[in-house]
C-alpha positions in Angstrom: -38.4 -2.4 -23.3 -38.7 -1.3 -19.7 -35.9 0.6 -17.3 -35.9 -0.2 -13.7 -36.0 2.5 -11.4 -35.6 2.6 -7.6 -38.0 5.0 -5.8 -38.0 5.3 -1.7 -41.4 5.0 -0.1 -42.7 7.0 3.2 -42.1 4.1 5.3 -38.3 3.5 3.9 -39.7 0.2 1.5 -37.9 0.6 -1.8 -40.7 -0.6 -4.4 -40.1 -1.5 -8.2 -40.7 1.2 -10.5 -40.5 0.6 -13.7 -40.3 3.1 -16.9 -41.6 2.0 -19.8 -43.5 3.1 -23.0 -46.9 3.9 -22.8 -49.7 1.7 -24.1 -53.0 1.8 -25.2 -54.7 0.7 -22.0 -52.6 3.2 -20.4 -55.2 6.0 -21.3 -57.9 4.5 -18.2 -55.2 5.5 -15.7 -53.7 8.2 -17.0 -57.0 10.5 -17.5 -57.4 9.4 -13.7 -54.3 10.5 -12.7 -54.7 13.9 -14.5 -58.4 14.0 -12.7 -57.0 13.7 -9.9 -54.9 16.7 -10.1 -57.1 18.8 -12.2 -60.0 18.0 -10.8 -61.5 17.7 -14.5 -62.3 14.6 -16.5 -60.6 14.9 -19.9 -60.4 11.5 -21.3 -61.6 12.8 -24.5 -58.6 15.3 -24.4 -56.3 12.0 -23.7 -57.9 9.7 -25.9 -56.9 11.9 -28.5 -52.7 12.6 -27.3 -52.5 8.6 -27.1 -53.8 8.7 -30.9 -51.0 11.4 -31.6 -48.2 10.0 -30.0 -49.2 5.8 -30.8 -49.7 6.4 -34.3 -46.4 7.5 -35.2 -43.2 4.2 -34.4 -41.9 5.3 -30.8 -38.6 7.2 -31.6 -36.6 9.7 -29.2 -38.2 12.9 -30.5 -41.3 11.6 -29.4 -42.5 10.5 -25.8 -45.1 9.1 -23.5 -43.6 7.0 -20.8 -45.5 5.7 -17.6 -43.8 4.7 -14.3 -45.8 1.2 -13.2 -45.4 0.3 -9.4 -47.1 -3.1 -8.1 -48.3 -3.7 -11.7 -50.4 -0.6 -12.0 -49.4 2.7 -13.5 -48.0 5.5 -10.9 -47.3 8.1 -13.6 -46.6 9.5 -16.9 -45.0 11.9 -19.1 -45.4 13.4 -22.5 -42.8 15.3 -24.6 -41.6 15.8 -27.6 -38.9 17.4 -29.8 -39.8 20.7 -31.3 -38.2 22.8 -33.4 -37.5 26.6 -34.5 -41.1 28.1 -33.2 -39.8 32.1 -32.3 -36.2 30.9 -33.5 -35.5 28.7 -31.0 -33.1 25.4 -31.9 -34.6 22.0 -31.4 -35.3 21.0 -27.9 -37.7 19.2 -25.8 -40.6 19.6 -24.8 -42.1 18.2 -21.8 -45.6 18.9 -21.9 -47.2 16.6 -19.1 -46.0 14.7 -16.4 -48.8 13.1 -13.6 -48.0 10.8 -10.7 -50.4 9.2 -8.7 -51.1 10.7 -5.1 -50.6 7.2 -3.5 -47.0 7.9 -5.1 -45.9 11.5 -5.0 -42.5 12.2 -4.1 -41.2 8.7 -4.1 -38.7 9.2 -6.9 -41.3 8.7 -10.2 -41.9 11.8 -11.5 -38.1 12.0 -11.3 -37.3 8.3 -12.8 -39.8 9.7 -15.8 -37.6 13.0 -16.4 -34.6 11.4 -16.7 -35.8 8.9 -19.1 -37.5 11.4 -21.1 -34.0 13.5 -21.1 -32.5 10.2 -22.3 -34.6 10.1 -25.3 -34.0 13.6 -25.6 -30.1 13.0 -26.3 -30.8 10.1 -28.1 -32.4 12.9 -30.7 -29.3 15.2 -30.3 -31.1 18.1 -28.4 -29.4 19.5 -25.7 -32.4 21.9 -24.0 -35.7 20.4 -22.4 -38.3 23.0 -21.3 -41.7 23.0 -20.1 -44.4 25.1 -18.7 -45.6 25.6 -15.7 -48.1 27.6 -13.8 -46.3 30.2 -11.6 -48.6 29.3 -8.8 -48.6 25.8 -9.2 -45.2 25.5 -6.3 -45.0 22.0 -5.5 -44.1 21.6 -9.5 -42.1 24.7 -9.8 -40.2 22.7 -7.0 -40.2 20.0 -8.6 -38.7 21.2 -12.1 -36.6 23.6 -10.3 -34.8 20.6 -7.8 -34.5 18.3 -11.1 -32.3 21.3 -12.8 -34.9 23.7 -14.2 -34.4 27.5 -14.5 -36.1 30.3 -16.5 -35.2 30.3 -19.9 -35.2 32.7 -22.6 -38.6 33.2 -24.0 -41.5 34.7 -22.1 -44.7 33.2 -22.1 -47.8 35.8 -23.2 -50.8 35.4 -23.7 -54.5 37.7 -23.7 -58.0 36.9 -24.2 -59.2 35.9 -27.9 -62.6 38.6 -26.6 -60.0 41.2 -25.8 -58.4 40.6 -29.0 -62.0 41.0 -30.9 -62.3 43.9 -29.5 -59.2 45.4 -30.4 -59.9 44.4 -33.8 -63.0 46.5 -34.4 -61.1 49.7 -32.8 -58.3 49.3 -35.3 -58.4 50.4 -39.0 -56.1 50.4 -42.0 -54.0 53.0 -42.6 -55.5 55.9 -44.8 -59.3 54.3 -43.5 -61.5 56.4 -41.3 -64.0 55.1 -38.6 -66.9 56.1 -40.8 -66.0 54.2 -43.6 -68.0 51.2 -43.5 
């Protein structure tokens, strides 16, 4: 099944976009796409989401769409529905969205939101959330012009060396530094 979309090019054209479920030789073009951006070749990394999110039947808690313009894929997303990590209810998760430069900011990373926030409902969430990197603005913008605002958990994080260290300077309780 496949949802039409109508996205506005540069020079006013309105091409076909179409939403539809990600396949199996979708993974080619999306690792692309992602190289594009990242300027890192991850296919491995892909290879294995596609075999997480193709094994299990296609459902609304769990999604990998691509946007396909002039029979070739001009984006993707993958979310899912997750559930009670730091208390929080069920909501979504969008956890990567990549549109081809030829076809940034002609309506498909938007056409692959909504549908994603479709599915979404369909799974009775009402949130959706994602990450982004705070100096990452033209997606900030992105999010933030399709509805996004901060939410109510902070993202932390530190380095797994710092956190080696720290855990030779600590000690039980009642334990004294020469007591090895």
């Amino acid at each position: 099944m496949s949802w039409p979309a109508r996205t506005e090019s540069s020079d006013g054209a309105m091409p076909a976009v179409t939403v539809r479920p990600l396949t199996r030789r979708d993974l080619d073009a999306v690792a692309r796409i992602d190289a594009l951006h990242t300027g890192l070749s991850k296919r491995r990394y892909w290879r294995g989401v596609f075999e997480e999110f193709l094994k299990r039947a296609s459902g609304p808690d769990r999604v990998g769409l691509g946007a396909e313009a002039g029979g070739r894929l001009a984006g993707y997303v993958f979310g899912e529905v997750r559930a009670f990590e730091f208390g929080s209810p069920p909501c979504g998760w969008v956890f990567a969205v990549g549109v081809d430069p030829k076809h940034v900011r002609r309506g498909v990373a938007s056409a692959l939101l909504e549908e994603t926030c479709r599915r979404f409902r369909r799974a009775r969430v009402t949130q959706v959330r994602t990450m982004v990197r705070r100096t990452d603005i033209p997606v900030l913008s992105f999010f933030r012009g399709c509805g996004f605002v901060g939410g109510p958990f902070v993202q932390l994080e530190r380095s797994v060396e710092e956190a080696a260290d720290r855990a030779g300077a600590v000690r039980p309780p009642g334990r004294r530094n020469d007591e090895d």
